[in-house]
RODO-880429 format. One record per residue (C-alpha): residue number from 0; x, y, z; residue in one letter. Coordinates in Angstrom, 2 decimals. Example, Ala and Ser with C-alpha at 12.3 -4.5 7.8 and 13.67 -1.06 7.14 Angstrom:
BEGIN
<node k="0" u="12.30" v="-4.50" w="7.80" r="a"/>
<node k="1" u="13.67" v="-1.06" w="7.14" r="s"/>
# end
This chain:
BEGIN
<node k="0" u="9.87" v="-1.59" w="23.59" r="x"/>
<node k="1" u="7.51" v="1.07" w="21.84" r="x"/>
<node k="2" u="7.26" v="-1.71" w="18.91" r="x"/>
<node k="3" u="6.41" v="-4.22" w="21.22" r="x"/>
<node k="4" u="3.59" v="-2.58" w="22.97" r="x"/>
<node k="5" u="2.21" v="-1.17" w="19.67" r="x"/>
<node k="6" u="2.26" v="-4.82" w="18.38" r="x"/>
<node k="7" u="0.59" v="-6.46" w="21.21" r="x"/>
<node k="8" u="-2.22" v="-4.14" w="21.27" r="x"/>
<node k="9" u="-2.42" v="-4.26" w="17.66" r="x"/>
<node k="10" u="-2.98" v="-8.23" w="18.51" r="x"/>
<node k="11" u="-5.68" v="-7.56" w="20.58" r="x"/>
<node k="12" u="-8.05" v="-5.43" w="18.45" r="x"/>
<node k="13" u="-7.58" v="-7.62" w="15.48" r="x"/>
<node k="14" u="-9.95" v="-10.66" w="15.01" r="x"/>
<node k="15" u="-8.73" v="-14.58" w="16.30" r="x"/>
<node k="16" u="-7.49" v="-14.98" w="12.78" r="x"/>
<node k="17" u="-4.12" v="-15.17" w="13.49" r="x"/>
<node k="18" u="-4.28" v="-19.35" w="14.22" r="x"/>
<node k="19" u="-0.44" v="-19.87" w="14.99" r="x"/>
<node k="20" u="2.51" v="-18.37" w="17.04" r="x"/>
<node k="21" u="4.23" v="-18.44" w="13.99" r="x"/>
<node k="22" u="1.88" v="-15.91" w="12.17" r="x"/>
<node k="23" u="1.95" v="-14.35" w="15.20" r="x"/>
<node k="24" u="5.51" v="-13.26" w="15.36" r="x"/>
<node k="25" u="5.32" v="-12.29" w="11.03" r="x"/>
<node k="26" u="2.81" v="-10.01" w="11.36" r="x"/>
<node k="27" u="4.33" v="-8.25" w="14.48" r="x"/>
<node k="28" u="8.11" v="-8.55" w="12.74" r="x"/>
<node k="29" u="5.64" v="-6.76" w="9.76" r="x"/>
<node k="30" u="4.36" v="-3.89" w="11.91" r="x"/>
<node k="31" u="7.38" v="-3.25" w="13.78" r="x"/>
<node k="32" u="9.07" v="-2.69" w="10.43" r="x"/>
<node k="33" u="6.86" v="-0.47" w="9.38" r="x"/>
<node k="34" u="7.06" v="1.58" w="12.82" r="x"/>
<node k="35" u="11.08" v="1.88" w="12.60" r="x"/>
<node k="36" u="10.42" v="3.54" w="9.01" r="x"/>
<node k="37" u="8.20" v="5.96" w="10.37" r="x"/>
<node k="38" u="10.14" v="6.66" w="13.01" r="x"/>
<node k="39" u="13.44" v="7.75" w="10.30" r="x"/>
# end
């Protein structure tokens, strides 16, 4: 859920450059990677 949250607000301080769903979801699957890393 933490992941989620992080992501979406992420989303909304970055730029409309992300054009598709699908680049979307990469970039988030991206971050929330690298926040269950830090969290080990």
């Amino acid at each position: 859920m933490l992941a989620l949250s992080a992501g979406k607000s992420v989303l909304r301080l970055l730029p409309p450059l992300v054009l598709t769903a699908e680049e979307a979801s990469e970039v988030g699957g991206k971050l929330a990677e690298v926040l269950c890393a830090s969290d080990e």
